[in-house]
C-alpha positions as CSV (number, residue, x, y, z in Angstrom):
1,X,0.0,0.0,0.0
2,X,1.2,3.6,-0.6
3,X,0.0,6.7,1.5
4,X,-0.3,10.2,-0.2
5,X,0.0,13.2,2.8
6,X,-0.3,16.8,1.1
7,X,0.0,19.7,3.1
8,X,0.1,23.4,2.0
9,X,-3.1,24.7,1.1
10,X,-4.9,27.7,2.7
11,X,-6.5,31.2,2.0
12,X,-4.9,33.3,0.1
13,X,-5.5,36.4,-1.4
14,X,-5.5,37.2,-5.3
15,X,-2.4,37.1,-7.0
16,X,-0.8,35.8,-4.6
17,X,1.1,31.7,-4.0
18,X,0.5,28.8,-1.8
19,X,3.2,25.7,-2.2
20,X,1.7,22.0,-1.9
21,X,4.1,19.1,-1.1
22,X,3.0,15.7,-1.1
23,X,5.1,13.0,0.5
24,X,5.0,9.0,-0.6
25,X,5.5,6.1,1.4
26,X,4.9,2.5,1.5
27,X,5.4,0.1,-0.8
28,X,6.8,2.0,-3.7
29,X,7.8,0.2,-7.4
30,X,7.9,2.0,-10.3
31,X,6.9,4.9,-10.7
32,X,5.4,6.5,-13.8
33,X,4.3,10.0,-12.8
34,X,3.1,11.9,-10.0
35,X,0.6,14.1,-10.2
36,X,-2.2,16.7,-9.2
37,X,-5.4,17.1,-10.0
38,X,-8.3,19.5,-8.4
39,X,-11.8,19.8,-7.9
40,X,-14.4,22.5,-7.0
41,X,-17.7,22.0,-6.2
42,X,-20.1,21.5,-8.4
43,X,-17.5,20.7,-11.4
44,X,-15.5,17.9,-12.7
45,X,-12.1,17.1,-11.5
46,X,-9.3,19.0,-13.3
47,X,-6.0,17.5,-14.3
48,X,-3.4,20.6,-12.5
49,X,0.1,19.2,-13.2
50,X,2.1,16.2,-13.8
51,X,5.5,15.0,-13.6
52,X,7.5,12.2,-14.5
53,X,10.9,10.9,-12.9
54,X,13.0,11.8,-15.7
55,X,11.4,15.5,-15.0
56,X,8.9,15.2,-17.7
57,X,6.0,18.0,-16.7
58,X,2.5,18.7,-18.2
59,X,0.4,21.5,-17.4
60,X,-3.3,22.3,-17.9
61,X,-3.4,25.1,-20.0
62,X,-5.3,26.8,-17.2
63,X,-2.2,27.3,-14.7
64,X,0.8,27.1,-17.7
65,X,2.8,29.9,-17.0
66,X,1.6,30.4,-12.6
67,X,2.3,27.0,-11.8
68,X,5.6,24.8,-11.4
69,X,5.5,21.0,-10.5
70,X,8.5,19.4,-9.0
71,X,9.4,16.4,-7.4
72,X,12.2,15.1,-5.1
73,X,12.5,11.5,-6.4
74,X,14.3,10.2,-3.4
75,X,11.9,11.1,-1.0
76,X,9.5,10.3,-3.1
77,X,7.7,13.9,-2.7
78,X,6.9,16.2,-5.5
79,X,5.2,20.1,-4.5
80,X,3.3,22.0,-6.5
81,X,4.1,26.2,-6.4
82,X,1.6,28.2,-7.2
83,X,1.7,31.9,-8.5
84,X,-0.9,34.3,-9.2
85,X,-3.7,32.9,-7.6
86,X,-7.3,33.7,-9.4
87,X,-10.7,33.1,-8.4
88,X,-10.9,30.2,-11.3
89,X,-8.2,28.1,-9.3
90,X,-10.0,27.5,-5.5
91,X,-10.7,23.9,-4.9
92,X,-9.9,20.6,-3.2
93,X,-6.1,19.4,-4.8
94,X,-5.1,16.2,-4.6
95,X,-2.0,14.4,-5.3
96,X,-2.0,11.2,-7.0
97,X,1.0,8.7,-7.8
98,X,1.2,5.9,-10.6
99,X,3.6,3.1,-10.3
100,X,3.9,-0.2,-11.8
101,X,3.9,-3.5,-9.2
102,X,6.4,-5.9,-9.6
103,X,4.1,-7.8,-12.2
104,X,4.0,-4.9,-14.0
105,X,0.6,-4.0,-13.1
106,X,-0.4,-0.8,-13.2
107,X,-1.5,1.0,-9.5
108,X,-2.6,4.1,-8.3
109,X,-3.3,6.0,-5.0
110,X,-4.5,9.5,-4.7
111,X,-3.8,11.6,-1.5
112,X,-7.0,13.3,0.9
113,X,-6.8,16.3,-0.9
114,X,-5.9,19.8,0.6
115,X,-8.0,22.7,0.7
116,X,-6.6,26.3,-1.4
117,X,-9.0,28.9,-1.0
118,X,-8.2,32.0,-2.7
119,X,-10.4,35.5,-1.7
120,X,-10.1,39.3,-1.3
């Protein structure tokens, strides 16, 4: 089993940043990419930012540009910085890992999600 623990959201104003990290453990093969996703009430959930171990990152076109997704593949932890904070972006984030088992079987686990507020 593998835990996800984010920590790092909050209120914030407008244009301003809030940095998630997200720390791995347990039993942890191969990974593929670590990601995070949001969701806000009443909509679907949003793919954020992904990135693999080689340092391979994808960005929803809504944050390219304010956001930057790293990780720390050691400690198995990546963070997610965010800039310029808009109304569009409050919502539940979660962090998400995908790994391959030992038989090559693919195996995911998302985190409990952390609340970012952003308001005047």
């Amino acid at each position: 089993q593998v835990q996800l623990v984010e920590s790092g959201g909050g209120l914030v104003l407008p244009g301003g940043s809030l940095r998630l990290s997200c720390a791995a453990s347990g039993s942890i093969f191969n990974i593929d990419h670590m990601a995070w996703y949001r969701q806000a009430p009443g909509k679907q959930r949003e793919d954020v930012a992904a990135i693999s171990p080689d340092g391979t990152t994808n960005y929803a076109d809504s944050v390219k540009g304010r956001f930057a997704i790293s990780t720390d593949n050691a400690k198995n932890t990546v963070w997610l910085q965010m800039n310029s904070l808009n109304p569009e972006d409050p919502a539940v984030y979660y962090c998400t890992i995908l790994m391959y088992d030992p038989n090559n079987i693919p195996y995911a686990s998302w985190g409990q999600g952390t609340q970012v507020t952003v308001s005047s």
